[in-house]
N, C-alpha and C positions, 0 to 999 in steps of 0.2 A: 504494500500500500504506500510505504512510504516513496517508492523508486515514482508509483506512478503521479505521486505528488509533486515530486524535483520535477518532471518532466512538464508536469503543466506549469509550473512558477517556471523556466526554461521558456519556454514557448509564449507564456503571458510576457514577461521580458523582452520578446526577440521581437513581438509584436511591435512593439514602441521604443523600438531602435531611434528610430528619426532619420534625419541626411546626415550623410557623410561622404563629402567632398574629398577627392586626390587630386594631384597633380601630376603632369606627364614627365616631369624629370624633377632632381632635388637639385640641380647645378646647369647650369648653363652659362659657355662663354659669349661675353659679349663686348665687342671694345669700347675704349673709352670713347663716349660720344656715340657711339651705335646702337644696335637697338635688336632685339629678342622676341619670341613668341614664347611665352606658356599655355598650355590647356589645362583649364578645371573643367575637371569631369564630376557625377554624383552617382549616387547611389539614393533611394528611397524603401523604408517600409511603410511607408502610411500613406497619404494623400497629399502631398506636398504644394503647398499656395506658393509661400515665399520663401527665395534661399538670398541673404544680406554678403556682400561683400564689404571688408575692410582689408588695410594694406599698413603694414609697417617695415620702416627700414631702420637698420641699426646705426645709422648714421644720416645726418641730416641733406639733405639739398644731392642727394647719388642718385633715386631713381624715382622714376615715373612712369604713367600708361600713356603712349602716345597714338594708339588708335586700338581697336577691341571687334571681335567677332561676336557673335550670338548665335550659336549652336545644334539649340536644343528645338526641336519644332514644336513644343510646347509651350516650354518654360523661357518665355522667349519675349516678356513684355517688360520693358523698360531698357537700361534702368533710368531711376527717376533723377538721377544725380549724371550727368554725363563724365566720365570719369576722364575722359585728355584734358577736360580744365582744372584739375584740382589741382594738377601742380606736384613740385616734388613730395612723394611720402612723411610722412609725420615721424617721430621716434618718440613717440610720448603713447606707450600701452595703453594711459587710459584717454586716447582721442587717436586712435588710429585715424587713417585718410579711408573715407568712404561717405554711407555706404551709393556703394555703387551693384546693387544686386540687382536679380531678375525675380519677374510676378510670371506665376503661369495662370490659368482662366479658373474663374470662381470654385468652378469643377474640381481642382486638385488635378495632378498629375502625380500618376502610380510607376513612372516606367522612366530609370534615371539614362544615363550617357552623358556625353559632350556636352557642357552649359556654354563656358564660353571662352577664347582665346584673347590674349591679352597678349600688347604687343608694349615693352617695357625701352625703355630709352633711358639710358645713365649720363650722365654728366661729367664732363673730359675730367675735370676735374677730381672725382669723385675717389678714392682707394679703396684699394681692393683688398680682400673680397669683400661683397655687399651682400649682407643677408636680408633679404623680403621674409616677413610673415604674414601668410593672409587668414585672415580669422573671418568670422561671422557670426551668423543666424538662421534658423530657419523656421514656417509655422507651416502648422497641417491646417486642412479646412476646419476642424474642429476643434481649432483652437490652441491646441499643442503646440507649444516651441521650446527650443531649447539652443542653444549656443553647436557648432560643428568643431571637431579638433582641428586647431590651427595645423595650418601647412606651412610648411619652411621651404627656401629657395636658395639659395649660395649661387652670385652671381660671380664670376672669375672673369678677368679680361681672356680674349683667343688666345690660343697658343702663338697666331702669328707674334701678337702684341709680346707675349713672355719672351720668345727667342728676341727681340728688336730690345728690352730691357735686358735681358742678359747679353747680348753684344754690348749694350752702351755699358755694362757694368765692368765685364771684361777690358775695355776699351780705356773705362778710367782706371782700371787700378795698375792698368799696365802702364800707364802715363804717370802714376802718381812713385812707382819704383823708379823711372829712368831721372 
């Protein structure tokens, strides 16, 4: 009796899972001044109204969204904040930059994939690495919401860029013995 109890407290639980958001990679090179694609992807157990985007950089004035796709054939209304004006990323956890999320139709959507690609722009300036974290929200039709686990990003300059900083590095220290 007791097994067939775990099994339904198991199952009432998996029920009201919620969303949960990935990302298509944890790192991607991008040069200084260039610019990147990510995809957030979902998953849903319930009926899914709104999934909220927010964006954090570990350091101020590095990275931004400089234009964005929409995905999802559903989940596919907004967002209400157009996210290439806000500017570079926030570094303050409790005021990330957003939200810049998506609405699907009153209806709910039960059936996650692709929401939406995001094309990221760094700042010549900027050092490296730069880590984004994108966090959120989400609510079911019925009212449920709950926060999605943050996703993490490690932005690296290219490789071209590393080998052009290791010649100039090479470059000076051989100058700096003669």
């Amino acid at each position: 009796m007791k097994k067939i109890a775990l099994v339904v407290m198991l199952l009432a639980t998996s029920a009201f899972a919620g969303v949960n958001l990935s990302i298509d990679k944890t790192e991607i090179a991008i040069p200084p001044g260039g610019t990147g694609d990510v995809t957030l992807s979902f998953t849903t157990d319930g009926i899914a109204t709104v999934i909220g985007l927010y964006a954090m950089a570990d350091q101020a004035d590095a990275v931004k969204i400089v234009a964005f796709q929409k995905l999802h054939s559903s989940m596919n209304e907004g967002p209400a904040v157009d996210p290439t004006g806000m500017g570079y990323f926030s570094t303050d956890p409790g005021a990330p930059t957003g939200s810049f999320g998506l609405n699907g139709p009153a209806s709910g959507v039960t059936v996650g994939g692709d929401l939406i690609t995001l094309t990221l722009e760094t700042n010549p300036d900027a050092t490296y690495p730069i880590t984004v974290t994108f966090m959120g929200d989400w609510s079911f039709v019925d009212g449920v919401n709950d926060f999605w686990e943050p996703l993490t990003l490690t932005i690296t300059p290219e490789p071209a860029s590393m080998l052009l900083l290791a010649a100039g590095a090479a470059f000076f220290a051989r100058r700096r013995r003669a």
